[in-house]
MMTF fields as JSON, N, C-alpha, C and O atoms, coordinates in Angstrom:
{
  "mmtfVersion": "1.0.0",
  "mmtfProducer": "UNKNOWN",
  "numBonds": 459,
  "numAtoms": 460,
  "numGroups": 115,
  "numChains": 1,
  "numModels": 1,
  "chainsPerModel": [1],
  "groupsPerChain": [115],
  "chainIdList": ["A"],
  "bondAtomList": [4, 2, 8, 6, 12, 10, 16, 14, 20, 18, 24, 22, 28, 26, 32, 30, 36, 34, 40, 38, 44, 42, 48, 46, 52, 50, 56, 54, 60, 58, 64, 62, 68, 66, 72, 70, 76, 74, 80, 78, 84, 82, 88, 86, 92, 90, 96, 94, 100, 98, 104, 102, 108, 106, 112, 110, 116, 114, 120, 118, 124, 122, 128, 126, 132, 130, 136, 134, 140, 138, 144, 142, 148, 146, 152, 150, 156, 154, 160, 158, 164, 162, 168, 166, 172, 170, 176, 174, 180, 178, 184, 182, 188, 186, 192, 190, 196, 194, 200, 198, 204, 202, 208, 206, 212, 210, 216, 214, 220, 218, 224, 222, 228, 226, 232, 230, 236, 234, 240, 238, 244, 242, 248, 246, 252, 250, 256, 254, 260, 258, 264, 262, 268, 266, 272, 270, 276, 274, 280, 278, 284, 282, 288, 286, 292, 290, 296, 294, 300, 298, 304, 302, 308, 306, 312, 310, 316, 314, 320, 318, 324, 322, 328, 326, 332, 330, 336, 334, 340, 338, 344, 342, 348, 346, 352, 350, 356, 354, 360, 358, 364, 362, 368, 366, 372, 370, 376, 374, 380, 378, 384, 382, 388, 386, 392, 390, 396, 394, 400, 398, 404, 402, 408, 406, 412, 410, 416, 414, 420, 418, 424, 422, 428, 426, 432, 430, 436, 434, 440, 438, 444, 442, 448, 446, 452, 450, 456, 454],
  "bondOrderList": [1, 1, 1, 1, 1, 1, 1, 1, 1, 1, 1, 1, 1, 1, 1, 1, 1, 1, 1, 1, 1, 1, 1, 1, 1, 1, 1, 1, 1, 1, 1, 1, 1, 1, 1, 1, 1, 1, 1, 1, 1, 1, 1, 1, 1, 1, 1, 1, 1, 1, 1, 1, 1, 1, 1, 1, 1, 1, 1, 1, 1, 1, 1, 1, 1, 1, 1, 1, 1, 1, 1, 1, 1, 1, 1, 1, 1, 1, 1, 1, 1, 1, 1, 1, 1, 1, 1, 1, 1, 1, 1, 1, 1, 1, 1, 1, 1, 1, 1, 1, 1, 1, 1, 1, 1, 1, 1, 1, 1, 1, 1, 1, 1, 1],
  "groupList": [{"groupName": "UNK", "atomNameList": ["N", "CA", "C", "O"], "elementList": ["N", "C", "C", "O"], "formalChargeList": [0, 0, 0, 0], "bondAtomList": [1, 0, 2, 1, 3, 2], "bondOrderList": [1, 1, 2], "singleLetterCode": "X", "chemCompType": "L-PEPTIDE LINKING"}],
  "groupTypeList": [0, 0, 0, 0, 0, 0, 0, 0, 0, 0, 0, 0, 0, 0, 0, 0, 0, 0, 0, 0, 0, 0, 0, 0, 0, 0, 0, 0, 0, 0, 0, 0, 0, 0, 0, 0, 0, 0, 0, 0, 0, 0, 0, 0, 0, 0, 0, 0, 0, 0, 0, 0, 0, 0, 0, 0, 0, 0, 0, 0, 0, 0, 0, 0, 0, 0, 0, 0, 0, 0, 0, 0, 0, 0, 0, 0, 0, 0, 0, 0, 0, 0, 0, 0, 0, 0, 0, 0, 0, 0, 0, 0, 0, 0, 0, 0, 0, 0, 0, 0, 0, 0, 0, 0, 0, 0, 0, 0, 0, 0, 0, 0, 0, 0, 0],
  "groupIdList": [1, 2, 3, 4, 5, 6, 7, 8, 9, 10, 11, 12, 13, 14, 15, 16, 17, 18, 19, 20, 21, 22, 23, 24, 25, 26, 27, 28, 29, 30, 31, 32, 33, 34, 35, 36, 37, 38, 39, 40, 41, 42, 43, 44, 45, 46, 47, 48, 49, 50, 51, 52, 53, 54, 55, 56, 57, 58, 59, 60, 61, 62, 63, 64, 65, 66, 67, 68, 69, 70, 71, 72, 73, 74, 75, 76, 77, 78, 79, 80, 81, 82, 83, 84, 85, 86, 87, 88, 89, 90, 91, 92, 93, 94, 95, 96, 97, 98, 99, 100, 101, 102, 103, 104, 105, 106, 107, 108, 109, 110, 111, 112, 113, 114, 115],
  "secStructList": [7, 7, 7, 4, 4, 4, 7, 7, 3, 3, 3, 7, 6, 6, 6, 7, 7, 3, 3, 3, 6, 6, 7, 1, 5, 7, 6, 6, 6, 7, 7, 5, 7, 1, 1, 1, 1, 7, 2, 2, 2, 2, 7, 7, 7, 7, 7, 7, 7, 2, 2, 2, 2, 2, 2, 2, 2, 2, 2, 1, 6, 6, 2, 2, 2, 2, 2, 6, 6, 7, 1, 2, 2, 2, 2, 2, 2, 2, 2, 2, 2, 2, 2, 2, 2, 2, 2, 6, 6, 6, 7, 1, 2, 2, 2, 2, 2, 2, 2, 2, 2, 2, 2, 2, 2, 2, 2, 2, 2, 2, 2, 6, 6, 7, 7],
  "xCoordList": [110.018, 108.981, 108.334, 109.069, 106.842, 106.134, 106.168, 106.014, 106.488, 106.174, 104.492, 103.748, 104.167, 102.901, 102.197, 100.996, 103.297, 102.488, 102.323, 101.416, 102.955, 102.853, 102.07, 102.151, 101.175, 99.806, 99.025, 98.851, 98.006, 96.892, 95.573, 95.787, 94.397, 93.692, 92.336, 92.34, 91.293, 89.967, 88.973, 89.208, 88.034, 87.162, 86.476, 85.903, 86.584, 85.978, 84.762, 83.765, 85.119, 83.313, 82.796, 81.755, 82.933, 82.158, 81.585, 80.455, 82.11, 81.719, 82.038, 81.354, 82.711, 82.746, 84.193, 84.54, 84.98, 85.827, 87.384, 87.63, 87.883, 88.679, 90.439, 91.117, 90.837, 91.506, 93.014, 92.94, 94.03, 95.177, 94.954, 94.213, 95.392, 95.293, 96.156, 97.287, 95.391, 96.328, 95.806, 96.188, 95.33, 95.087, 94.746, 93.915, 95.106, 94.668, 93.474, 92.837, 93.081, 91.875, 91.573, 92.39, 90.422, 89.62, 89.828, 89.358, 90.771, 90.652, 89.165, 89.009, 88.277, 87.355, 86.06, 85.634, 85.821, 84.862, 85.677, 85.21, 87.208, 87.63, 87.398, 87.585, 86.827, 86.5, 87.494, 88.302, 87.654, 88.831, 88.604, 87.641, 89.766, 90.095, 91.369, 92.18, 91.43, 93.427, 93.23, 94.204, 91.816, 91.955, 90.969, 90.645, 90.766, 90.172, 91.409, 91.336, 92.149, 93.286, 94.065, 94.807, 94.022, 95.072, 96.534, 96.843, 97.606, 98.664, 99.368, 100.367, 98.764, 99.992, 99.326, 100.07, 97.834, 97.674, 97.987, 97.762, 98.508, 99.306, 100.967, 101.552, 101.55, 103.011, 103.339, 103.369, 103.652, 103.887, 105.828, 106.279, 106.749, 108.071, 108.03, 107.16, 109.302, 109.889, 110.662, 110.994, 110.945, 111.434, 113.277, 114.234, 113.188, 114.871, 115.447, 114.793, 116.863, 117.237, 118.069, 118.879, 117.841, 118.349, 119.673, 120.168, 120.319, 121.796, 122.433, 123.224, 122.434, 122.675, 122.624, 123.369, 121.346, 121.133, 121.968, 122.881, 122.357, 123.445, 124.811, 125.428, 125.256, 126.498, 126.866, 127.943, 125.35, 125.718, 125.995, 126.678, 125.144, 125.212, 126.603, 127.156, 126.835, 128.059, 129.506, 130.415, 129.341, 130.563, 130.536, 131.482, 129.424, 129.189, 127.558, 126.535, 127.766, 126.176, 124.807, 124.653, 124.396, 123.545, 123.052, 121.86, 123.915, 123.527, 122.334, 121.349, 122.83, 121.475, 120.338, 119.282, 120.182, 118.843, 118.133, 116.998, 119.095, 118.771, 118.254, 117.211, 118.883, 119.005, 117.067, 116.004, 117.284, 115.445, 114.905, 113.789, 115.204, 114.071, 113.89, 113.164, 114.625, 114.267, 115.339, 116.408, 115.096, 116.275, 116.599, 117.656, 115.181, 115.125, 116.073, 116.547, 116.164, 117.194, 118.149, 118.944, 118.583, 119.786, 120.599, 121.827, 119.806, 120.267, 121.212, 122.425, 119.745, 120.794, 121.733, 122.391, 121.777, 122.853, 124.083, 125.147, 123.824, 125.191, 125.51, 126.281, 125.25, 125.646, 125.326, 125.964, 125.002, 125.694, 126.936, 127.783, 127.258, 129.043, 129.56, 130.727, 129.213, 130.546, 130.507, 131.61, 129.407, 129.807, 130.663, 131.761, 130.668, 131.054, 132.423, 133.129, 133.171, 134.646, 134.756, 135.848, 134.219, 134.946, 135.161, 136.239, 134.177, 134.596, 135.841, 136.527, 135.913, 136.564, 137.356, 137.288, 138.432, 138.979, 139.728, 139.579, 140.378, 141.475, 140.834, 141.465, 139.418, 139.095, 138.12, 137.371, 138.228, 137.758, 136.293, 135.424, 136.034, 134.218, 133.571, 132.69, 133.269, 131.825, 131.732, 130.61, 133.04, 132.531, 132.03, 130.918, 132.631, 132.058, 130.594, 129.768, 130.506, 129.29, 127.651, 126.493, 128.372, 127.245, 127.284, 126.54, 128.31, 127.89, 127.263, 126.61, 127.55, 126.476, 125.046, 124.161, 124.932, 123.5, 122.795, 121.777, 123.854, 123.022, 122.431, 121.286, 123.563, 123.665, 122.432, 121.675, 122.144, 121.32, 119.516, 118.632, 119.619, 118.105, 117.973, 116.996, 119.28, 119.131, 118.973, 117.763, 119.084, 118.176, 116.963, 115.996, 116.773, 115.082, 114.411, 113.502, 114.641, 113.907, 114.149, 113.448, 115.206, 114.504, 113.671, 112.81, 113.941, 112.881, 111.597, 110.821, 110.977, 109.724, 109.351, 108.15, 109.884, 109.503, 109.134, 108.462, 110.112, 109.818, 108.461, 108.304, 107.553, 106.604, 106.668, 105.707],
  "yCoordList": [152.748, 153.498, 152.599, 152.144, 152.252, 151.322, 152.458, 153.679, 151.34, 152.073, 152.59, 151.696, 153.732, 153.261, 152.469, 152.196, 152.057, 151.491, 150.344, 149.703, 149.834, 148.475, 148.117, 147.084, 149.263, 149.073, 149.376, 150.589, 148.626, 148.28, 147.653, 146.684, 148.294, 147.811, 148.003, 148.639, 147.45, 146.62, 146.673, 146.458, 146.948, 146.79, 145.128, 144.303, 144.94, 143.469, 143.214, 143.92, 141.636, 141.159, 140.941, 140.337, 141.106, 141.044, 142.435, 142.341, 143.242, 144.166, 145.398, 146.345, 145.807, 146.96, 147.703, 148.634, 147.469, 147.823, 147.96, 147.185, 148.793, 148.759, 148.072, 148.326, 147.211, 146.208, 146.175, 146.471, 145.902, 145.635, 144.493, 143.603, 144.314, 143.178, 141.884, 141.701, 141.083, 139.655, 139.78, 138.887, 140.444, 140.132, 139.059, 138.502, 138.425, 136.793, 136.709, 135.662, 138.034, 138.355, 139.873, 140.775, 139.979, 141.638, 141.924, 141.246, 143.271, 143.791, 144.275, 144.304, 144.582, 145.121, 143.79, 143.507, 143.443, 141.782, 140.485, 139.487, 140.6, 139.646, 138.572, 137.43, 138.872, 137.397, 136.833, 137.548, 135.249, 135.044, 135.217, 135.018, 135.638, 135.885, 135.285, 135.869, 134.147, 133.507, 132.881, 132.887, 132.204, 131.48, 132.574, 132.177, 133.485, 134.395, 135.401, 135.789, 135.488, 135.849, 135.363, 134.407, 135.934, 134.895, 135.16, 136.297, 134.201, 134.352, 135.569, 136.112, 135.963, 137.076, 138.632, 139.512, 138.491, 139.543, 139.51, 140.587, 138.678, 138.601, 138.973, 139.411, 138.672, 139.078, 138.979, 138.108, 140.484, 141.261, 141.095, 141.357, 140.668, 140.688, 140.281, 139.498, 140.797, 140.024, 138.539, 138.672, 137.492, 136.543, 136.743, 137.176, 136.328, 136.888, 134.965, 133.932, 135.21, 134.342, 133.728, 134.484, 132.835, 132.211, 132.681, 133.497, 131.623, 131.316, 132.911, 132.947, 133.471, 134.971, 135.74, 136.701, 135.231, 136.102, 135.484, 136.3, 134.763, 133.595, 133.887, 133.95, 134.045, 134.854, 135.936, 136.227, 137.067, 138.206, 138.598, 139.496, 137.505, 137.465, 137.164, 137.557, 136.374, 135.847, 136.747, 137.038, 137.064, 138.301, 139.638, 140.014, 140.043, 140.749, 140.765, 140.894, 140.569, 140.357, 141.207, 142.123, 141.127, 142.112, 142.041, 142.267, 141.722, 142.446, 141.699, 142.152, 140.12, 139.279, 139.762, 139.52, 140.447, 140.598, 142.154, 142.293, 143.008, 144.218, 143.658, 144.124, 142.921, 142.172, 141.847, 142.222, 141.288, 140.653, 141.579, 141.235, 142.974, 143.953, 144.127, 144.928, 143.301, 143.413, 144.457, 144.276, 145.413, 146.487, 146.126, 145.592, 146.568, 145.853, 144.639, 144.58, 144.004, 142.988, 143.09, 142.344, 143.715, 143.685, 144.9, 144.95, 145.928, 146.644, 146.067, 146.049, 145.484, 144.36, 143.276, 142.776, 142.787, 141.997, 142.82, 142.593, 144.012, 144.887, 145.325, 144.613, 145.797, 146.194, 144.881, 144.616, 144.347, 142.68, 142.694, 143.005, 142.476, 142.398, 142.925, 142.533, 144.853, 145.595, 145.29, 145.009, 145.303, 145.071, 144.269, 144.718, 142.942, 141.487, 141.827, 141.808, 142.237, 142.598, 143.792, 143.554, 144.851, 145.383, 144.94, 145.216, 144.123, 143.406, 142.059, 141.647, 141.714, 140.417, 140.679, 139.686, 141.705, 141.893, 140.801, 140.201, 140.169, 138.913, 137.655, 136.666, 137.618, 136.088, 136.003, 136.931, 134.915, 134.691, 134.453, 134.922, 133.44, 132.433, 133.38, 133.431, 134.54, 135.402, 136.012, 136.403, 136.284, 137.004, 135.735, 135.828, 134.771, 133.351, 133.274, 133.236, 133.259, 133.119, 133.943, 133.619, 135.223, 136.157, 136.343, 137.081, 135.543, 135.758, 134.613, 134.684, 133.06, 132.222, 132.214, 131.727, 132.779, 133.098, 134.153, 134.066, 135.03, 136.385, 135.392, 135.366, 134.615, 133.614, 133.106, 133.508, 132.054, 131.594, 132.081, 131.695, 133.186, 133.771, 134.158, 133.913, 134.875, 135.703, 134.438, 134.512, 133.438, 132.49, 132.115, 132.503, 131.435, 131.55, 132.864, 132.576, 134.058, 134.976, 135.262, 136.132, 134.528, 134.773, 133.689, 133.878, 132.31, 131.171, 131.606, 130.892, 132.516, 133.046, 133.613, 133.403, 134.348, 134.969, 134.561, 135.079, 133.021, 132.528, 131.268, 130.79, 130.841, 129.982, 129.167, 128.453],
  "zCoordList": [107.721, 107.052, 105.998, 105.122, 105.993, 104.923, 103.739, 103.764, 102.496, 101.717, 100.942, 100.536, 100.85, 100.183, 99.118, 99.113, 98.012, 97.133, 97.555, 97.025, 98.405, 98.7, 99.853, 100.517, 100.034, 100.721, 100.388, 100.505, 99.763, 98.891, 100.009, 100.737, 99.988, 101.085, 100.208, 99.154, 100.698, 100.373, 101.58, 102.769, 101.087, 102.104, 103.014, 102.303, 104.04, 104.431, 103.855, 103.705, 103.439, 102.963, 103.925, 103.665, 105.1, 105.907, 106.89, 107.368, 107.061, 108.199, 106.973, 107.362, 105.751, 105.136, 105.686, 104.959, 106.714, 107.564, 106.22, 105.295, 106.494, 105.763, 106.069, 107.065, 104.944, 105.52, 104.616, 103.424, 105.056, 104.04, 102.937, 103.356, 101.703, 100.935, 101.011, 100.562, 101.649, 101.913, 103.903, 104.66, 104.203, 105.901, 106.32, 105.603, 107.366, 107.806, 108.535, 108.654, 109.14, 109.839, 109.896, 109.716, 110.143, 109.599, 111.077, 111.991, 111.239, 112.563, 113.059, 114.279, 112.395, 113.084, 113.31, 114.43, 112.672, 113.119, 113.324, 113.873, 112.732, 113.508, 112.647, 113.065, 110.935, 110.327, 109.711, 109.119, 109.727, 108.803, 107.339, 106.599, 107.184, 105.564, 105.016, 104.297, 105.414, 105.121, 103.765, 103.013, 103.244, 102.211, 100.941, 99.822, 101.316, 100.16, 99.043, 97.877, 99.798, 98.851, 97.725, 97.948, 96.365, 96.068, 96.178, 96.534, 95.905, 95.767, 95.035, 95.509, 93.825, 93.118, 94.457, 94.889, 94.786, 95.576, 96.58, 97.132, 97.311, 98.726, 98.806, 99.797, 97.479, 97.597, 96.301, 95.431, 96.459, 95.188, 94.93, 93.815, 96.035, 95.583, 94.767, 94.386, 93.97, 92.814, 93.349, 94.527, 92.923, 92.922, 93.417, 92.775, 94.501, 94.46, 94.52, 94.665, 94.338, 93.99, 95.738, 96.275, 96.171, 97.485, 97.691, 98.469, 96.379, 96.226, 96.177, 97.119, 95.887, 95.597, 96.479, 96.669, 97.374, 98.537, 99.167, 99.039, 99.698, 100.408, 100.437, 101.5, 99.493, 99.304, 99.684, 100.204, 99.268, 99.55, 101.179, 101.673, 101.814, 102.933, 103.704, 104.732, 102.792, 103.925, 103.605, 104.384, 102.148, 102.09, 103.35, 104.042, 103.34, 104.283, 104.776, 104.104, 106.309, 106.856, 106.665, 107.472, 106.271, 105.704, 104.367, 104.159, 103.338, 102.06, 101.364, 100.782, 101.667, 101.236, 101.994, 101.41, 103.253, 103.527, 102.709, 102.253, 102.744, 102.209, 100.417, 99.958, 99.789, 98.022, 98.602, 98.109, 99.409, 99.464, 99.977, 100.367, 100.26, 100.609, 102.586, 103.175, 103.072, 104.515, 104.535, 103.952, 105.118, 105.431, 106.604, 106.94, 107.641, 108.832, 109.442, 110.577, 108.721, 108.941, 108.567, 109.139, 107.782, 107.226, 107.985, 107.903, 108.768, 109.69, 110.88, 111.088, 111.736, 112.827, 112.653, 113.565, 110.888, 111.276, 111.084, 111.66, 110.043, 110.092, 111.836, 112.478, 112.091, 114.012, 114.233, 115.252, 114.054, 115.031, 114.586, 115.423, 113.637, 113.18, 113.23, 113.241, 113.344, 113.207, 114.825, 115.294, 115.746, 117.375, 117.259, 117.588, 116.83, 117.182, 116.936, 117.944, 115.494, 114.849, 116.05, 116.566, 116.685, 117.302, 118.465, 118.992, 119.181, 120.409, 120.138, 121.073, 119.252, 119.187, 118.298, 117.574, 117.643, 116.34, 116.593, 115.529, 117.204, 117.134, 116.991, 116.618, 117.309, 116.961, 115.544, 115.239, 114.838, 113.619, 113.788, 113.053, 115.147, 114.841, 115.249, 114.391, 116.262, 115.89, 114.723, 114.402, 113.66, 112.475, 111.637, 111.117, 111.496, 111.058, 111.015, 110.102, 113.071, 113.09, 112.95, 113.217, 112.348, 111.869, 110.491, 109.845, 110.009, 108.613, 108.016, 106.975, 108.977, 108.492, 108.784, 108.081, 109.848, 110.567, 109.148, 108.461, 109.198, 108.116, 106.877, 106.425, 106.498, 105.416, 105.201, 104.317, 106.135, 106.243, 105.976, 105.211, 107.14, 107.152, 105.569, 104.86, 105.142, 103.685, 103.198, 103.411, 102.776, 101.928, 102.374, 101.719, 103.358, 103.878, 103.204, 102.425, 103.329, 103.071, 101.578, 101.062, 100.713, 99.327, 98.854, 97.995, 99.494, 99.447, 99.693, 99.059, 100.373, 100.482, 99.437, 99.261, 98.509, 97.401, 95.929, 95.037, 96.11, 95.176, 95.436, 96.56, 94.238, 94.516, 94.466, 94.754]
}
């Protein structure tokens, strides 16, 4: 579910068409708009911290992505792992290997937030 405040929309300078803030192209004429935006109006997150998200991740898969706001993600890597621990409770490397994977993305995705 998007939230609403965090859809903020503008009309195109070109066609009047009404558009999200930060769009890379105007759905209705199709004009580019990638370099008319600025930065604080394209992404409003707060600054999350990598290292933090990184951890949280790897304690359990998920949490660094949910800490940066992707729920979405932080959904599938939870059912990736509880699948993985219930298919494999005796072996150690798929839980390993979903919590460095989670690990991982959850820092990429607080590296995006910061500038």
């Amino acid at each position: 579910m998007l939230d609403e405040e965090k859809l903020e929309t503008v009309p195109c300078p070109y066609c009047r068409g009404v558009i999200l803030v930060g769009a890379k192209r105007c759905k209705y004429c199709h004009a580019e708009l990638a370099g008319m935006w600025p930065k604080e109006a394209v992404d409003k997150r707060p600054e999350k911290n990598p290292a933090l998200a990184t951890l949280l991740s790897l304690l359990f898969p998920g949490m660094g992505q949910y800490y940066c706001g992707r729920t979405d993600k932080a959904i599938v890597f939870v059912f990736l792992f509880v699948i993985l621990v219930g298919l494999f409770y005796w072996l150690t490397f798929p839980w390993i290997l979903v919590a460095v994977g989670a690990g991982a993305d959850a820092f990429l995705e607080a590296r995006k937030t910061r500038v």
